[in-house]
N, C-alpha and C positions, 0 to 999 in steps of 0.2 A: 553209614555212608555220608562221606563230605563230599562236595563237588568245590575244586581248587582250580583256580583262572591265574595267570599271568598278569600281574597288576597293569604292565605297558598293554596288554590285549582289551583291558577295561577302557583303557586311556583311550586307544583306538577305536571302541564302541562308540566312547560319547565323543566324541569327533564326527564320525560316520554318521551317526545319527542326526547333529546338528545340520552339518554340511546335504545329509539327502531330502533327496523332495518326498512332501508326504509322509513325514516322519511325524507332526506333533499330534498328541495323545498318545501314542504309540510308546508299549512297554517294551521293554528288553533285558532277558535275563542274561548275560555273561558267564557263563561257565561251559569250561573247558573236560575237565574229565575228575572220574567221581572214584575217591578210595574208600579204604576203612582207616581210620588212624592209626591203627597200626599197621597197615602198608605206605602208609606217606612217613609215618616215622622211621617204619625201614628202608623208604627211598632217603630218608633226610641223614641218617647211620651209613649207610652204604655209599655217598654222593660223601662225605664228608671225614669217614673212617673213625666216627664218633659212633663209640656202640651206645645204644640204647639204655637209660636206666633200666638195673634190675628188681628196683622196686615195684612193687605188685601193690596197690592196694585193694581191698574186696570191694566191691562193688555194692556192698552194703551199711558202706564206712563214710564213700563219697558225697555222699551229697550233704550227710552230718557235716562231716569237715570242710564242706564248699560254705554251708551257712557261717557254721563257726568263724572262716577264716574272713569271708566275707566282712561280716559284722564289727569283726577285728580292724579289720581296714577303713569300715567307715567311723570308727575310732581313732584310730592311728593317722588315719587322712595318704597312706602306702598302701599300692598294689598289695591286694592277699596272695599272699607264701606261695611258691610253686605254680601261682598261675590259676589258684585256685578258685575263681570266682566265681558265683553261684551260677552266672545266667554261661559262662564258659562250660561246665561240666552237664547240663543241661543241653546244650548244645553239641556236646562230644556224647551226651547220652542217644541224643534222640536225632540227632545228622541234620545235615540240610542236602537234600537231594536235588538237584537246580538242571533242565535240559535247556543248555545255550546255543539249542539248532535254531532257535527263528532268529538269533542276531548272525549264528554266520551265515546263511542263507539270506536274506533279508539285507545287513549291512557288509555283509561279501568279506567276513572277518578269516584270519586262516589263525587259528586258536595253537600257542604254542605250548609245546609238550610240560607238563608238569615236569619231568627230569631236568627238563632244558633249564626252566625257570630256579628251580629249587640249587641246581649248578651254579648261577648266576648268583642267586642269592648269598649262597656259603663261598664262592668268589667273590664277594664286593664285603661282607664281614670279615673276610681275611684279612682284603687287602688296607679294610681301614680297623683291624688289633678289635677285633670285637666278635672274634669265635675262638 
């Protein structure tokens, strides 16, 4: 499980934050609502009409291959292959589960929909030739 926010809804946090009274020391996590990745990848396939690789790899392959590709890169001085990075697939292994009730409650946030977001997203890649 990931939990995925609207980058303008983060924007809106620290805003909120700075501008409220009684706010310093005070932490705030920002998150909106929590998937699996592969239900965000099937909103991102589904919002975009780009099906999903049908590449599988085991899960007993990846994290070898996150080193390897890793180590490649900090040689090469280029992003590892496919996205591949040791501390990224670690993170897709083991999620970050985030509840961003005390910033909407607290900074009066109204958190928007991961669909909306991810829409917006694959609409502004279009419209600048980069999906």
């Amino acid at each position: 499980i990931i939990s995925w926010v609207h980058v303008r809804d983060c924007a809106e946090a620290i805003i909120a934050a700075l501008e409220g009274e009684g706010n310093i020391g005070e932490r705030y996590i920002v998150a909106a609502e929590r998937m699996t990745n592969r239900a965000f990848n099937g909103l991102v396939s589904e919002l975009s009409g780009v099906p999903t690789p049908r590449m599988k790899m085991p899960d007993a392959l990846v994290m070898p291959n996150a080193l390897l590709l890793t180590g490649l890169a900090s040689i090469t001085g280029k992003s590892p292959k496919w996205g591949m990075a040791t501390d990224q697939m670690r993170t897709l292994r083991e999620g970050i589960d985030a509840d961003g009730g005390k910033a909407e409650r607290e900074l009066g946030l109204s958190y928007t929909p991961i669909r909306a977001a991810l829409a917006e997203a694959i609409e502004w890649y279009r419209q600048h030739g980069r999906a």
